[in-house]
C-alpha positions in Angstrom: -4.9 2.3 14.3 -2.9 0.6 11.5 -4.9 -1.4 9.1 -3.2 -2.4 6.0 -5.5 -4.1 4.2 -7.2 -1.5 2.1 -3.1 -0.6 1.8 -2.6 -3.4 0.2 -6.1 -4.2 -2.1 -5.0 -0.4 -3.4 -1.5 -1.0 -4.1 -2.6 -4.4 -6.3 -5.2 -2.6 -7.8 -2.4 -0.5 -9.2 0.2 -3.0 -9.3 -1.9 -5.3 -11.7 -1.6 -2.8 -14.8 2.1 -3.9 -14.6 2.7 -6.6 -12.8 -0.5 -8.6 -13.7 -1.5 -11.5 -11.1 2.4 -10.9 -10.0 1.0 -8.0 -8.4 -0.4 -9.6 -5.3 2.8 -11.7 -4.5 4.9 -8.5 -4.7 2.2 -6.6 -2.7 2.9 -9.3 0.2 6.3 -9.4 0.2 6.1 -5.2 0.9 3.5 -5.7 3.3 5.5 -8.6 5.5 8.8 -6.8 5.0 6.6 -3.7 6.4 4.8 -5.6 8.9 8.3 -7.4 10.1 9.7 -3.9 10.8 7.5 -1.8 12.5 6.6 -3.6 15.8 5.7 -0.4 18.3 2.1 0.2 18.1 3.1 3.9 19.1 3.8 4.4 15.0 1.7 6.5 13.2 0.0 5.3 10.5 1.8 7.7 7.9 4.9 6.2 9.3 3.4 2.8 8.3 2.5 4.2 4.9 5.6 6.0 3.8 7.7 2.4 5.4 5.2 0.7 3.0 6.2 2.4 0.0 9.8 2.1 0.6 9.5 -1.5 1.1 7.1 -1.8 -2.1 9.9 0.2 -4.4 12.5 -2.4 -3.0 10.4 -5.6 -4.7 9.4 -3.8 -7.9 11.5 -4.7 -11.1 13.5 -2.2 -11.9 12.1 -0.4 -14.8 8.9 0.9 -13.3 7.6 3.8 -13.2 8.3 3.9 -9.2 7.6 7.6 -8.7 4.2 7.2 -10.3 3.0 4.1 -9.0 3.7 5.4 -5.8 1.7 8.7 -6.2 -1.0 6.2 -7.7 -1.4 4.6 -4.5 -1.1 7.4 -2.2 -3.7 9.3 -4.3 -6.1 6.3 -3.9 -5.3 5.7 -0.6 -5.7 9.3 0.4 -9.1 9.9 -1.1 -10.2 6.1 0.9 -9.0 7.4 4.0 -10.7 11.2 3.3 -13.9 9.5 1.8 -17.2 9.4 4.5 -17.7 6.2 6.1 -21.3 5.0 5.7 -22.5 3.1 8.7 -26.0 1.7 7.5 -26.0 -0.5 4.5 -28.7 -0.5 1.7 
C-alpha cells in the first residue's frame, strides 16, 4: 500500500543540499499535486513513485540538476524499501 511519507523525508533529505529549509515546501507541493491526482487505490506504488517525480521536477527551479536529484531519491528510496524491517526494538 502507498505510503509517502518516507517518499517524502527522502526527497528533503536530498532536496536540502539545494533548496535548503525551501526543500520541505517544495517537497509538499509534489506530494499534494501527487496525492491530488492519483485517487484509485488500484495504483501501484511505482506508479505513485514515478508520478511523484514528475510532479517534484515540475516545482524545482530550473537549473537543477533534475536527472540527479531524481536518481538520488530513487537510489535512497530503493535501498529503504529493499532494507530488512526490524520488528523488535532495542
Amino acid at each position: 500500500m502507498w505510503n509517502p511519507d518516507p517518499l517524502t523525508a527522502i526527497a528533503t533529505r536530498v532536496l536540502v543540499e539545494y533548496l535548503g529549509v525551501a526543500a520541505q515546501f517544495v517537497v509538499e507541493d509534489a506530494m499534494d499535486a501527487t496525492t491530488a491526482t492519483d485517487h484509485s487505490p488500484l495504483v501501484s506504488d511505482e506508479v505513485h513513485l514515478r508520478s511523484f517525480l514528475i510532479n517534484l521536477a515540475q516545482h524545482l527551479p530550473s537549473g537543477l540538476p533534475i536527472e540527479r536529484i531524481r536518481q538520488q531519491i530513487l537510489a535512497q528510496y530503493t535501498a529503504q524499501a529493499s532494507a530488512p524491517h526490524n520488528s523488535t526494538k532495542k
